[in-house]
C-alpha positions as CSV (number, residue, x, y, z in Angstrom):
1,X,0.3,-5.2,-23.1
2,X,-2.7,-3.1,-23.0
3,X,-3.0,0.2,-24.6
4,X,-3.4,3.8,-22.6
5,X,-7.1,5.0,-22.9
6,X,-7.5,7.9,-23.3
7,X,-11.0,10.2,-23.3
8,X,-11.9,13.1,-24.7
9,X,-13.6,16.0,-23.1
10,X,-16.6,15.2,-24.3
11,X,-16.6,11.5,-23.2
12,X,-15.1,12.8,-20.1
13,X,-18.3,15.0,-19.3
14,X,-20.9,12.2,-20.1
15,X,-19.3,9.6,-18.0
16,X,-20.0,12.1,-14.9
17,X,-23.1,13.4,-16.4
18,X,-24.6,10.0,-16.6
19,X,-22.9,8.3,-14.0
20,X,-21.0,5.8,-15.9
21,X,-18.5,3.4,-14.2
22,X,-15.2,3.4,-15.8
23,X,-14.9,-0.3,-15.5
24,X,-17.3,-1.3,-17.5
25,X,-15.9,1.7,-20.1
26,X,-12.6,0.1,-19.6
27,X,-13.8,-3.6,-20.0
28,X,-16.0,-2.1,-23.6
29,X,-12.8,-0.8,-25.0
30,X,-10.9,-3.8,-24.4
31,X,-12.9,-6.7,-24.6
32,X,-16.0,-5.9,-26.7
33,X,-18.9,-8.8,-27.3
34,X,-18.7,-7.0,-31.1
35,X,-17.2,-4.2,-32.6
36,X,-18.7,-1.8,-35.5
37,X,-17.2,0.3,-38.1
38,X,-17.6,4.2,-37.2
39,X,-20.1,6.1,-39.2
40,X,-16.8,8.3,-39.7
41,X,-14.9,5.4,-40.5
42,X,-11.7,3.9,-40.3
43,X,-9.6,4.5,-37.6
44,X,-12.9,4.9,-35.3
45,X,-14.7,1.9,-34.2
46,X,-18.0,1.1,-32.4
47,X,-17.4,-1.1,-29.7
48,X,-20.5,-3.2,-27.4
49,X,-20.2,-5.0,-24.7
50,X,-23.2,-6.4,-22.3
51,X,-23.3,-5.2,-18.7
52,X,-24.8,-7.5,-16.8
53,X,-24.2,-5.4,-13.4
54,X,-26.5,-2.8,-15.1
55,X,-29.3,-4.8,-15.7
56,X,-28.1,-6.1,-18.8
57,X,-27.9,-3.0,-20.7
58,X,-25.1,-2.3,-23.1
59,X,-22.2,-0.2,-23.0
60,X,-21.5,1.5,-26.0
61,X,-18.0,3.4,-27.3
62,X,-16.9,5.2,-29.7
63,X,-13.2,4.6,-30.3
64,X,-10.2,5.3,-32.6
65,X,-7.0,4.0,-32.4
66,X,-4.3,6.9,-32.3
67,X,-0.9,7.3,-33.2
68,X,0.7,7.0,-29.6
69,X,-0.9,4.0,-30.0
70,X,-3.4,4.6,-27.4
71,X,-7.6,4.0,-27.7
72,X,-9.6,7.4,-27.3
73,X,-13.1,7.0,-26.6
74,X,-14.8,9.7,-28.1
75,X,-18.5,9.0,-26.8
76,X,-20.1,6.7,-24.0
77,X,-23.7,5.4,-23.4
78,X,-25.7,2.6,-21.8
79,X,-28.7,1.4,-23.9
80,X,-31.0,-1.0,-24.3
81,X,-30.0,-3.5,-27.0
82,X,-32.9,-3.1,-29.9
83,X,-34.3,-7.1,-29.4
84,X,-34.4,-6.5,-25.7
């Protein structure tokens, strides 16, 4: 069974500012290519996933696990992957 998600205000104000689809958020959080530790650390997680409907570009989440054992995602972007 899949966890709620959950997203901050923040993350909530940059999905609209920049147009993201919530799908490929979704898809990010659940099914990442890879997955980073957080600059902050553990419980928050980096999480990639290519999206080819967006020209290849990557999605890119912030995450943390939370005790309602739900995922937040605390920031969202769409970037270019460094090699490309």
């Amino acid at each position: 069974m899949n966890k709620p998600l959950r997203f901050t205000a923040h993350s909530q104000m940059v999905i609209v500012e920049r147009q993201l689809d919530t799908a490929w958020i979704e898809r990010t959080l659940r099914d990442p290519d890879w997955r980073e530790a957080g600059p902050s650390g553990p419980p928050t997680e980096r999480r990639y996933q290519r999206i080819p409907e967006c020209a290849g570009r990557f999605c890119g989440q912030s995450a943390r696990k939370t005790k309602k054992k739900s995922v937040s995602s605390r920031r969202s972007s769409i970037e270019k992957h460094q090699n490309d």
